[in-house]
C-alpha positions as a Markdown table, in Angstrom:
| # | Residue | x | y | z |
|---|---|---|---|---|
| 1 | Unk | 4.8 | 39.2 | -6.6 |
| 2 | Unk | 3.5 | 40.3 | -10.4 |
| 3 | Unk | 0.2 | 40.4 | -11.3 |
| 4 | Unk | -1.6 | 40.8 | -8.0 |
| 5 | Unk | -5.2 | 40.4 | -8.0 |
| 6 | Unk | -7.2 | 42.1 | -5.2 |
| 7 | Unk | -10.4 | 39.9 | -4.0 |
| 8 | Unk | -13.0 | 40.7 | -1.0 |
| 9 | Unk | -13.7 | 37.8 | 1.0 |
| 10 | Unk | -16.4 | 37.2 | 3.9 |
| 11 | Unk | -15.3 | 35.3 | 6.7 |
| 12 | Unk | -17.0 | 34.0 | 9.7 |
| 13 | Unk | -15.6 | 35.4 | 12.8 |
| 14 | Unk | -13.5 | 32.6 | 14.3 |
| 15 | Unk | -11.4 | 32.0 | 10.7 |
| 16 | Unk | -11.4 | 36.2 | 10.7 |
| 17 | Unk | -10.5 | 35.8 | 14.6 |
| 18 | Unk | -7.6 | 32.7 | 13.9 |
| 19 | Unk | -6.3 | 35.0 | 11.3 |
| 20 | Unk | -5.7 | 38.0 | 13.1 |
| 21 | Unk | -4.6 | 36.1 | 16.2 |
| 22 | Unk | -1.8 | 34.6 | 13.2 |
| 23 | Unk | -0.9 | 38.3 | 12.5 |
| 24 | Unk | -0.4 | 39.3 | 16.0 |
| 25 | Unk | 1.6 | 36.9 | 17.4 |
| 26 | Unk | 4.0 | 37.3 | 14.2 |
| 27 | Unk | 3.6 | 34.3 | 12.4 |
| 28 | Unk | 2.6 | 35.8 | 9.4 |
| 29 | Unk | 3.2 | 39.9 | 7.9 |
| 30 | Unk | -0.2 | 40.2 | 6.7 |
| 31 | Unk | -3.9 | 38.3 | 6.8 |
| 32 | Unk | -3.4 | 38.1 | 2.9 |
| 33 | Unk | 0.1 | 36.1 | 3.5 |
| 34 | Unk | -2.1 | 33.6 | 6.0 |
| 35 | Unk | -5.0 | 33.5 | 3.1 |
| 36 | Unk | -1.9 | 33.1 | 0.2 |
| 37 | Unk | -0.4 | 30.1 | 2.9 |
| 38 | Unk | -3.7 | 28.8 | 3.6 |
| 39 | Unk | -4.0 | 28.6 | -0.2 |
| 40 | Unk | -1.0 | 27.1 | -1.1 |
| 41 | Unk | -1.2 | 24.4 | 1.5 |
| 42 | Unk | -4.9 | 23.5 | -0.2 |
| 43 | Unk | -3.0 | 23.3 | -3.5 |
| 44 | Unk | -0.2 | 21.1 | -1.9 |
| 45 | Unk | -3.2 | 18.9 | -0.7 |
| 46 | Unk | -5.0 | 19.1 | -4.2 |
| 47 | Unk | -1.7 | 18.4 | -6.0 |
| 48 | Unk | -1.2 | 15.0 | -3.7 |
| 49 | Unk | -4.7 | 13.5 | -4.1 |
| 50 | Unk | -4.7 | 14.0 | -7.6 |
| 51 | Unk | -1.3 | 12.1 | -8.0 |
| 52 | Unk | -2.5 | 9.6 | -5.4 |
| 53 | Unk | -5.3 | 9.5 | -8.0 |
| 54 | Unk | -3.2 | 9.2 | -11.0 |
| 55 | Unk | -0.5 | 6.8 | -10.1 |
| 56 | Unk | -2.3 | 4.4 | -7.2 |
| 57 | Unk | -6.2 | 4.6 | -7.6 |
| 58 | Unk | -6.5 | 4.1 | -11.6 |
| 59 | Unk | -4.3 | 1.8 | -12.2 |
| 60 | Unk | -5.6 | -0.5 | -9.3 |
| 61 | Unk | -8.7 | 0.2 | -10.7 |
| 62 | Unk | -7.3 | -1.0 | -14.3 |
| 63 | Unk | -5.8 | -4.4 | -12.9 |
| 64 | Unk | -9.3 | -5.1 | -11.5 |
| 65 | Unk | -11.1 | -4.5 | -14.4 |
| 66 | Unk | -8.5 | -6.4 | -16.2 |
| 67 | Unk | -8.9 | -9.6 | -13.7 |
| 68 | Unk | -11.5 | -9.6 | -11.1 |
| 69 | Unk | -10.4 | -11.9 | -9.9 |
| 70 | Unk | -7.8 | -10.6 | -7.9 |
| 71 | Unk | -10.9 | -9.0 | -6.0 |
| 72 | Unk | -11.3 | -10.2 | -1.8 |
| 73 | Unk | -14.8 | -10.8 | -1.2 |
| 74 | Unk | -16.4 | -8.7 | 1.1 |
| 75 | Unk | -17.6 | -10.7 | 3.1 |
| 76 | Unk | -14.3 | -12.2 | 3.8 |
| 77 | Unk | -13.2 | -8.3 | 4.1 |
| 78 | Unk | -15.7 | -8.1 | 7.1 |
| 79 | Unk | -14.4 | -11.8 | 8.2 |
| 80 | Unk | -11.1 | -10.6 | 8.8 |
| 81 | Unk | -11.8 | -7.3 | 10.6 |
| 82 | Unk | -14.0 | -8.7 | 13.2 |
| 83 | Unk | -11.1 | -11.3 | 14.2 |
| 84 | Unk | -8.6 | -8.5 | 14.0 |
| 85 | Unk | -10.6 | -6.4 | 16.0 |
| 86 | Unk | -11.1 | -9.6 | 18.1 |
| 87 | Unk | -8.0 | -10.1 | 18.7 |
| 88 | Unk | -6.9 | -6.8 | 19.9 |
| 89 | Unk | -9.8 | -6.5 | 22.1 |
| 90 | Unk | -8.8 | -9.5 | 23.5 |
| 91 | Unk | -5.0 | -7.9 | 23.2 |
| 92 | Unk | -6.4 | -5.1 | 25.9 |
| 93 | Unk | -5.4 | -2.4 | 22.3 |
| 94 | Unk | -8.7 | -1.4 | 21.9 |
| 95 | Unk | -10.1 | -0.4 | 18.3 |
C-alpha cells in the first residue's frame, strides 16, 4: 500500500471490543485491516446507492415529471395493501 495516511480514531468500547475480538480469532492481521474492510464495504454500499440513484431513481423520476399520469393514486396504494395484507392474514402468512 503507497501513500499511507496515519489517523487516530475514538471508538466506543463494543466497536473497539468487535474489533479486537476480529483480530484474535484471525479474521483479520490488524484492527487497521478491519477499519480499511469496514471502509471499503461502506464504499461498496455508497457506490450501489448512488448507481441505484443514477440509473433507477432519476429516470423514474423524469418519466413522472414527463407524464403524471402514469402516477397510482395513493389512495388506491393504501387500497391495495390493506387487501393484500387481508388476504394473507386470512392466508394464516402473517404481515
Amino acid at each position: 500500500m503507497s501513500g499511507i495516511a496515519k489517523r487516530t480514531i475514538s471508538l466506543p468500547a463494543e466497536q473497539a471490543g468487535y474489533i479486537d475480538a476480529l483480530v484474535a480469532k484471525g479474521a483479520y492481521a490488524s484492527a487497521s485491516e478491519v477499519v480499511r474492510a469496514g471502509l471499503r464495504a461502506l464504499q461498496e454500499r455508497d457506490a450501489a446507492v448512488e448507481h441505484w440513484l443514477r440509473k433507477e431513481v432519476a429516470p423514474t423520476y423524469d418519466a413522472m415529471r414527463k407524464d403524471p399520469s402514469r402516477a397510482v393514486p395513493t389512495d388506491r396504494v393504501r387500497q391495495n395493501l390493506r387487501t393484500h395484507h387481508a388476504k394473507r392474514l386470512k392466508a394464516g402468512r402473517g404481515v
